[in-house]
C-alpha positions in Angstrom: -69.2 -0.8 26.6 -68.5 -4.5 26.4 -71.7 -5.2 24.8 -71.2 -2.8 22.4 -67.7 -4.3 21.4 -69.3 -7.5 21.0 -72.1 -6.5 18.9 -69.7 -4.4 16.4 -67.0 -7.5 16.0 -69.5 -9.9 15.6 -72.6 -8.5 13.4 -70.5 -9.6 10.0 -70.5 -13.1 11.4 -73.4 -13.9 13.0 -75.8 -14.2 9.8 -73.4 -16.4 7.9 -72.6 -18.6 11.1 -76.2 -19.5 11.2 -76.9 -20.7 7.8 -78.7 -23.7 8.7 -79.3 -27.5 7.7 -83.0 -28.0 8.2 -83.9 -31.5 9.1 -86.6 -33.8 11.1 -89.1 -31.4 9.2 -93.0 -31.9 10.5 -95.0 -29.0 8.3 -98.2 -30.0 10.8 -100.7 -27.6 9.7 -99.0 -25.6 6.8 -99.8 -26.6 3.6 -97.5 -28.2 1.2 -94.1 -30.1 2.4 -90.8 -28.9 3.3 -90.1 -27.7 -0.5 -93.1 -25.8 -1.5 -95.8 -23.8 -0.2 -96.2 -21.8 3.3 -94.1 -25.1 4.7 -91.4 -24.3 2.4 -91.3 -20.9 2.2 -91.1 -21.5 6.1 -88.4 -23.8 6.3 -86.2 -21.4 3.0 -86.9 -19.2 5.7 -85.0 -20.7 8.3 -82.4 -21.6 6.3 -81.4 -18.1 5.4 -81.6 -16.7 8.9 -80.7 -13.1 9.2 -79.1 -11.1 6.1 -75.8 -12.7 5.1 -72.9 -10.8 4.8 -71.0 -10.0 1.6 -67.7 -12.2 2.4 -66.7 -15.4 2.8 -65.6 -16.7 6.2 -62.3 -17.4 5.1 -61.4 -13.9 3.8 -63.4 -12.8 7.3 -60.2 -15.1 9.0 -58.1 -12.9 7.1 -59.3 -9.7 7.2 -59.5 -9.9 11.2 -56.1 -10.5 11.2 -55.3 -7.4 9.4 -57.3 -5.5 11.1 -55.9 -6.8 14.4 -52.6 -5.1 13.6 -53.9 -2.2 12.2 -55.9 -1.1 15.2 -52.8 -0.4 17.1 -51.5 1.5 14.5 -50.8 5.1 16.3 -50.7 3.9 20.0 -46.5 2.9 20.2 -44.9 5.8 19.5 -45.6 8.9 19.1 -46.0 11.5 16.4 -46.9 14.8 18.0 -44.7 15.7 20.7 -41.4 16.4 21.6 -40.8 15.7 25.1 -37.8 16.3 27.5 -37.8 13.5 30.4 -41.2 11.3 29.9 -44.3 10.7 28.5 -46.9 8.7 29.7 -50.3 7.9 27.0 -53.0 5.6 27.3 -54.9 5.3 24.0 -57.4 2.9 22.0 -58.0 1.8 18.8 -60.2 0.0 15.9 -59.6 -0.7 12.5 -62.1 -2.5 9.6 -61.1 -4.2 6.3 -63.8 -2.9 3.5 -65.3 -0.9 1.0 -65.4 1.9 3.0 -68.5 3.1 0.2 -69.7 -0.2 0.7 -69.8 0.1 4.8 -71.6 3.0 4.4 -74.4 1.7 3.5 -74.3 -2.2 4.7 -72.0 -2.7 7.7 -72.4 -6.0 7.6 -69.8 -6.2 4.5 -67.2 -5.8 6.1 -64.3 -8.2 5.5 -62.7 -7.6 9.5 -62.8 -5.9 12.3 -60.5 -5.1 14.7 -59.7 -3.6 18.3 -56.8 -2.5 20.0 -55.2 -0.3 22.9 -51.9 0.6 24.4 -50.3 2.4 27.4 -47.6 3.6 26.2 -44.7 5.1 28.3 -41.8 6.9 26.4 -38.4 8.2 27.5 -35.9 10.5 26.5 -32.7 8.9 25.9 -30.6 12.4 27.3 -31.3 10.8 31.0 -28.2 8.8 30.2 -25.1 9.7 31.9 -23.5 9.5 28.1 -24.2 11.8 25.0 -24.1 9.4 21.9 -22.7 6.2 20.7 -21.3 6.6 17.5 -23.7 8.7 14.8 -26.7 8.2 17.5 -27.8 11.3 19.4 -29.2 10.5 22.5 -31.0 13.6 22.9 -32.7 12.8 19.5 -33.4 9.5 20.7 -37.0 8.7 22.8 -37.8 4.8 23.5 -41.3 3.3 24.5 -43.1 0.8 25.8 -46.7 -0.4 25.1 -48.7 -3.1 26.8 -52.2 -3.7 27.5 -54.5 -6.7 28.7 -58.0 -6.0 28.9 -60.9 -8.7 29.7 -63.9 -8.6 27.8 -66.0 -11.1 30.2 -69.3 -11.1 30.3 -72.6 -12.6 31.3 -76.1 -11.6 30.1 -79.4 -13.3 30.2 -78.8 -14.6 26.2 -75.3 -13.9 26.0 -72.0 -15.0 27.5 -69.0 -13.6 26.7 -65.4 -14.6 27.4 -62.7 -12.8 26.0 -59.5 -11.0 26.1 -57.3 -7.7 24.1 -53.4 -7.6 24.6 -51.0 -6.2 23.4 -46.9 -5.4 24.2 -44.6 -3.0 21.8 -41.4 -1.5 21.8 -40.6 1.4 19.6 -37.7 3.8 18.9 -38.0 7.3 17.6 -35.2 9.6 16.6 -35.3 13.2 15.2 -33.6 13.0 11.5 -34.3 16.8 11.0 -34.5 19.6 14.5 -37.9 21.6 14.6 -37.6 24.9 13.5 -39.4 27.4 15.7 -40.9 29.7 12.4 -42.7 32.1 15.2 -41.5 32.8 18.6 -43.5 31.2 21.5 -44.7 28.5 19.9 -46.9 30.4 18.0 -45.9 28.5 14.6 -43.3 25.6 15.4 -42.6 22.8 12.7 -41.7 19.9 15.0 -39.0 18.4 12.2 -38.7 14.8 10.7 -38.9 11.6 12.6 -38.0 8.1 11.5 -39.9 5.4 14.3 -39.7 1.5 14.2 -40.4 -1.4 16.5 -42.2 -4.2 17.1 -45.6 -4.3 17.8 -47.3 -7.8 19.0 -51.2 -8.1 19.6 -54.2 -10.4 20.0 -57.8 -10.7 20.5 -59.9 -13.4 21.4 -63.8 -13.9 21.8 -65.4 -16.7 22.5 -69.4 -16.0 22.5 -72.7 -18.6 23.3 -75.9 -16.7 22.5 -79.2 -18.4 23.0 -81.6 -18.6 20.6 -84.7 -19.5 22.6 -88.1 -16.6 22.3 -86.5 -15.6 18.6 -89.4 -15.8 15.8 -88.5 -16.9 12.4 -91.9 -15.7 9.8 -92.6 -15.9 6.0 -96.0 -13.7 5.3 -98.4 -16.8 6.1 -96.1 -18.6 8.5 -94.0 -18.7 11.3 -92.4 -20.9 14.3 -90.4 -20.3 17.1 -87.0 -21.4 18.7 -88.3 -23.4 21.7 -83.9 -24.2 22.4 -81.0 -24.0 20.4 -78.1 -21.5 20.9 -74.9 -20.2 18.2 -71.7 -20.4 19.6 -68.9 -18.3 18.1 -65.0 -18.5 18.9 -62.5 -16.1 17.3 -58.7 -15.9 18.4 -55.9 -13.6 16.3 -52.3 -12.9 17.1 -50.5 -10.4 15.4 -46.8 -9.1 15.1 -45.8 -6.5 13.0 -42.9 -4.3 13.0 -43.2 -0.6 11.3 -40.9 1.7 9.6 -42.5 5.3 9.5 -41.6 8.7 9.1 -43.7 11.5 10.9 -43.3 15.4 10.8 -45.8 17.9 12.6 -47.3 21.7 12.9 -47.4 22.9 16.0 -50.1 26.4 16.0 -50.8 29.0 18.6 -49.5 26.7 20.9 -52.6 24.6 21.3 -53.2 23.3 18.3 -51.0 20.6 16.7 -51.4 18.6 13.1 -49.2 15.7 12.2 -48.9 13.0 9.3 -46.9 10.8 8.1 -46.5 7.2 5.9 -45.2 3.9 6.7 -44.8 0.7 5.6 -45.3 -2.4 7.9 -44.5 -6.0 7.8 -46.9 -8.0 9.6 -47.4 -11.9 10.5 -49.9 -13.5 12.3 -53.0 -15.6 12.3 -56.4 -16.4 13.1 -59.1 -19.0 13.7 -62.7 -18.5 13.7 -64.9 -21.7 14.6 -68.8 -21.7 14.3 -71.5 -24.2 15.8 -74.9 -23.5 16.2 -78.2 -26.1 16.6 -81.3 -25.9 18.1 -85.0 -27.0 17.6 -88.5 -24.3 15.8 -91.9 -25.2 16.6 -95.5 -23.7 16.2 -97.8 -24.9 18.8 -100.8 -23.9 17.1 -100.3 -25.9 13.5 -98.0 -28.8 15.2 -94.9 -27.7 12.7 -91.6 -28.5 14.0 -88.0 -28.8 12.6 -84.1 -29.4 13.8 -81.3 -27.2 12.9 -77.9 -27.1 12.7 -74.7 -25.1 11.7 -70.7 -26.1 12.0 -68.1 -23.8 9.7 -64.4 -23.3 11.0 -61.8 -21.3 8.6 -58.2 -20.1 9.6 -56.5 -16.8 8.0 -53.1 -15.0 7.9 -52.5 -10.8 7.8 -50.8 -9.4 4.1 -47.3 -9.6 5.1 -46.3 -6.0 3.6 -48.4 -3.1 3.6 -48.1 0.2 2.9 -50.1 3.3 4.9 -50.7 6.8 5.1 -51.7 8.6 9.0 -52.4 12.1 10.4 -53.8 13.7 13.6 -54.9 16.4 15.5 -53.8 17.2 18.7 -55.0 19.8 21.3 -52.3 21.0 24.1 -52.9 22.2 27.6 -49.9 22.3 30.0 -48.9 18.9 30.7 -52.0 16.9 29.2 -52.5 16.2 25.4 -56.1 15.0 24.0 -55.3 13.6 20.7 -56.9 11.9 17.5 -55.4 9.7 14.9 -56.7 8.1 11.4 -54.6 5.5 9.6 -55.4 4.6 5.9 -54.0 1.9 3.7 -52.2 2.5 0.5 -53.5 0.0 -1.8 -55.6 -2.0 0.9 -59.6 -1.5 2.1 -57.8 -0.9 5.5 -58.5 1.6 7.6 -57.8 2.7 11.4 -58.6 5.7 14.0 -57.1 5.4 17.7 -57.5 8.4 20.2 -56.2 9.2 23.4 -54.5 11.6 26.1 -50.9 12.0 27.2 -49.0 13.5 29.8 -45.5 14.9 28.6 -43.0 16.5 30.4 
C-alpha cells in the first residue's frame, strides 16, 4: 500500500522534476551534433524525459496544500449518528486539486494531491454530572478528538522512501433541530440539524531518492542508457483549518443512512517542494555519452476561505457503522472522499 501512495502523490511531479540540462555531450557514432540529427533528436530526447504535467511547480506547492486539508475533511466529527455515551471511528482520506474532466483523461494534470486519516473518538456531553450551562444543552452537545501519525518508510531496490501523515483535531457538534422519528422503529428517522466546528491541524511529508540506473531513453534511430544518476524529491505541508458546517441526515429501514451537508472553512498553511536530480547516459555501441542535471524548489500556501458541499452513505449493523463520504468544493477544482467504520453506543 505504501508504494501505491507514493506512486499516486508523486506521478504529477516526477516528469517535470526531471527536465534536464544536457551537458558534456559526446554524439560518438550518431550523426550530426547535439542540435540536429539522430544526436539531437537524442539529446531533445533527454531533455524532455517523461510527459510533463499540465501545471507549474509552484501552483503544484499550492494545490498540495489545499488538498492536505481537504483530505481530512469528513474524519473529525461526525455527520451520521447520534450516539448516547461514545463513539469510536477510525477513517482515511484523499483529496486532488483539478479538472476533474481533465483528470479523467490525463492524471498527471493534476494541480495536488493529498492524503489524510483520523481516529476519531467522540463523547456525549450528558456524562456530565450537570445539564447545561446557560443556552447550551449538554445532551445536544458531543465533543471529539482526532489524531493520527502514520510512517510511510520505505526501502526498495530503486526507491527509498521516508515519510510521515499526522494529524490532531478537536471538534464540537450540537443538535440545533431534535430528529423526528417520521416512522416507528427507525424505519424512516430524520436525524435533525447539526451545526460542527473545530480545528483541524495536519501534515504530510515525503522525502523520495529513486535511481535512475537500467532506465532507456530512445528517439526512433537512437537511444542511450542511464549508466548512474538518481531524482530526489522532498515535499513537506502543514495545514490548519477550522470548519463551520451544518449537517442533517436520513436514517431508512434502519440500515441505511444518507447524510449532506455544506461548510465553509478557513484554512492556513504551507508547503515546500524541493527537486534535484543528475546522473550520466551512454551507448556503448556508438561511444555517445552526456551529463544531466535538474534543481527546481517552489513554496505554496492553501486559499484561506473556501466554501464546500459533502454527503454520505452509511450502512448500520448493531454497534458497527461502515461509512462513505465525498466532499466537493464550491467554486474550487477541489475535491475529497474519506471512508471508514465506527463503533457507537
Amino acid at each position: 500500500m505504501k508504494k501505491l501512495l507514493f506512486v499516486a502523490l508523486l506521478t504529477p511531479l516526477i516528469g517535470h522534476s526531471l527536465q534536464f540540462t544536457v551537458s558534456n555531450v559526446n554524439c560518438g557514432g550518431f550523426s550530426g551534433d547535439e542540435n540536429s540529427g539522430q544526436c539531437g533528436e537524442l539529446v531533445n530526447e533527454i531533455r524532455n524525459y517523461d510527459e510533463l504535467p499540465d501545471v507549474s511547480i509552484d501552483k503544484y506547492a499550492d494545490g498540495v496544500s489545499e488538498a492536505n486539508a481537504f483530505a481530512l475533511k469528513g474524519q473529525g466529527s461526525d455527520y451520521a449518528e447520534a450516539f448516547s455515551y461514545f463513539m469510536l471511528k477510525p477513517s482515511f482520506g484523499a483529496a486532488i486539486k483539478g479538472d476533474i474532466d481533465k483528470l479523467t483523461d490525463d492524471p498527471e494534470s493534476a494541480e495536488g494531491i493529498g492524503l489524510g486519516g483520523a481516529l476519531t473518538i467522540g463523547l456525549n456531553m450528558d456524562l456530565l454530572p450537570i445539564d447545561k450551562i446557560g443556552p447550551v444543552d449538554f445532551s445536544k452537545l458531543d465533543l471529539f478528538v482526532s489524531f493520527l501519525s502514520y510512517n510511510l518508510d520505505q526501502d526498495g531496490d530503486e526507491t527509498e522512501l521516508q515519510g510521515d501523515l499526522k494529524s490532531f483535531g478537536v471538534y464540537g457538534r450540537y443538535r440545533l433541530i431534535d430528529a423526528v422519528d417520521i416512522v416507528p422503529g427507525y424505519m424512516l428517522e430524520w436525524g435533525g440539524l447539526h451545526l460542527h466546528t473545530g480545528i483541524q491541524r495536519a501534515s504530510m511529508n515525503l522525502d523520495v531518492t529513486q535511481k535512475l540506473e537500467n532506465q532507456t531513453v530512445e528517439t526512433g534511430s537512437a537511444s542511450a542508457d542511464f549508466t548512474n544518476g538518481f531524482a530526489a524529491f522532498t515535499l513537506e505541508t502543514q495545514t490548519t483549518s477550522i470548519p463551520v458546517e451544518i449537517s442533517t441526515y436520513m436514517r431508512m429501514a434502519y440500515v441505511f443512512t444518507l447524510y449532506g451537508g455544506a461548510a465553509f472553512d478557513y484554512t492556513l498553511g504551507t508547503s515546500d517542494i524541493e527537486f534535484g536530480a543528475d546522473g550520466a547516459l551512454s551507448n556503448s555501441s556508438t561511444g555517445f555519452s552526456a551529463d544531466v542535471a535538474a534543481g527546481e524548489e517552489a513554496d505554496g500556501s492553501p486559499q484561506a476561505t473556501n466554501f464546500r458541499a459533502f454527503g454520505g452513505v452509511q450502512f448500520n449493523i448493531p454497534f458497527v457503522r461502515v461509512f462513505a463520504q465525498v466532499n466537493k468544493g464550491l467554486g474550487s477544482d477541489l475535491v475529497g472522499a474519506t471512508a471508514g467504520v465506527k463503533l457507537a453506543w
